[in-house]
N, C-alpha and C positions, 0 to 999 in steps of 0.2 A: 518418404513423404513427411512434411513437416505439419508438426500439430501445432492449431490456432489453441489459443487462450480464450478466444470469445464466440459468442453466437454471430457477432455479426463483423461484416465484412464492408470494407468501400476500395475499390482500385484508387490507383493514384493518381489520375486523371482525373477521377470527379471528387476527390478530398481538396487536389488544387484550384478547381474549379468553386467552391465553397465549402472551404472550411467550416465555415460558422452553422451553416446550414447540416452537415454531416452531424457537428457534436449535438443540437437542436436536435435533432430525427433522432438519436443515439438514444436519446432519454435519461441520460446517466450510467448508460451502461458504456461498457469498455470497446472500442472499435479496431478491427486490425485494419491497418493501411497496408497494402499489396502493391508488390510493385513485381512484374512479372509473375504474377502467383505466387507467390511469396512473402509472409508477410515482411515489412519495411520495419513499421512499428506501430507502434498503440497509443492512440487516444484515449485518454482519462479523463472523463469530467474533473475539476478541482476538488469538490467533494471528495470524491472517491480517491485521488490521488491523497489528500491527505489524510483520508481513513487507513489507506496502506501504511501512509508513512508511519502513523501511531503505530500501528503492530508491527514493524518494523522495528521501533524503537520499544514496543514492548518486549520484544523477541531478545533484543540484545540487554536490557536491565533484566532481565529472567537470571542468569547463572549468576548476577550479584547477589540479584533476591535469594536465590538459592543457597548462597554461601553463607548468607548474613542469618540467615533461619538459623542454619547449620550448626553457625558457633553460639548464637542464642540458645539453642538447644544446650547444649555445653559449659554453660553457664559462662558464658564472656559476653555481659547487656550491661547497662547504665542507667541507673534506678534515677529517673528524671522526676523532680518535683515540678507538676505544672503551674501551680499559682506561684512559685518562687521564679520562675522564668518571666 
């Protein structure tokens, strides 16, 4: 059995039938599109797709951040003057 990611659900027959209408009802939440019982794929309001994207791209500057701490710690930084910048 395969696990949804969302509470909610539309077949594919009435996602094709109105789109626009499905993400409207959605509310901003995530929808699985089913096509045989199964889901096809997910609807994302844009909001929320690009809320993913940021922690997406947080997730991956994470082990730079990690590293840059690292050698800071270690004393490898660059004593920056800010009024001379």
């Amino acid at each position: 059995m395969e696990t949804l990611l969302t509470d909610l659900t539309v077949s594919m027959s009435d996602f094709k039938r109105n789109p626009a209408k499905v993400l409207r009802d959605a509310q901003a939440q995530p929808v699985a599109v089913l096509n045989h019982n199964k889901a096809a794929f997910y609807m994302v309001d844009p909001v929320l797709f690009e809320a993913l994207l940021d922690e997406v791209e947080d997730m991956q500057l994470m082990p730079l951040l990690k590293s840059r701490i690292a050698s800071a710690a270690k004393g490898n930084y660059t004593v920056v003057d800010v009024d001379a910048v």
